[in-house]
Steps between C-alpha positions, in 0.01 A plus 500: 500500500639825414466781705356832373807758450558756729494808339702697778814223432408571126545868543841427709667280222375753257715784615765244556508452187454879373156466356367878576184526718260605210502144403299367772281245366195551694235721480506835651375568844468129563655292804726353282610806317597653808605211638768484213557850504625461899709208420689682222595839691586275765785362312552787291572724797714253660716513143522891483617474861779302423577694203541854700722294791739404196583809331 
C-alpha cells in the first residue's frame, strides 16, 4: 500500500533541488498548496542561511 505523498516533504525536496516556489503543484489556497509552500521556504531559508555564513 502506498502512502499518499506529503506535500510539505514535496515542497522540501523541491527547493533542494532548486525548483522555484511558483511551481507548486497544488491548487491555490488549498491545504496542500500551503502545505508545500511551508515545506519549500523551510528548506530554502535554511540554504540562503548557509549561503550568507559562507561568503
Amino acid at each position: 500500500m502506498t502512502a499518499d505523498p506529503d506535500p510539505f516533504e514535496q515542497g522540501q525536496r523541491a527547493a533542494r533541488e532548486n525548483i522555484p516556489a511558483e511551481a507548486n503543484p497544488y491548487q491555490d489556497g488549498s491545504e496542500q498548496h500551503a502545505l508545500w509552500a511551508a515545506g519549500h521556504e523551510r528548506v530554502a531559508t535554511a540554504v540562503e542561511a548557509n549561503e550568507g555564513e559562507g561568503s
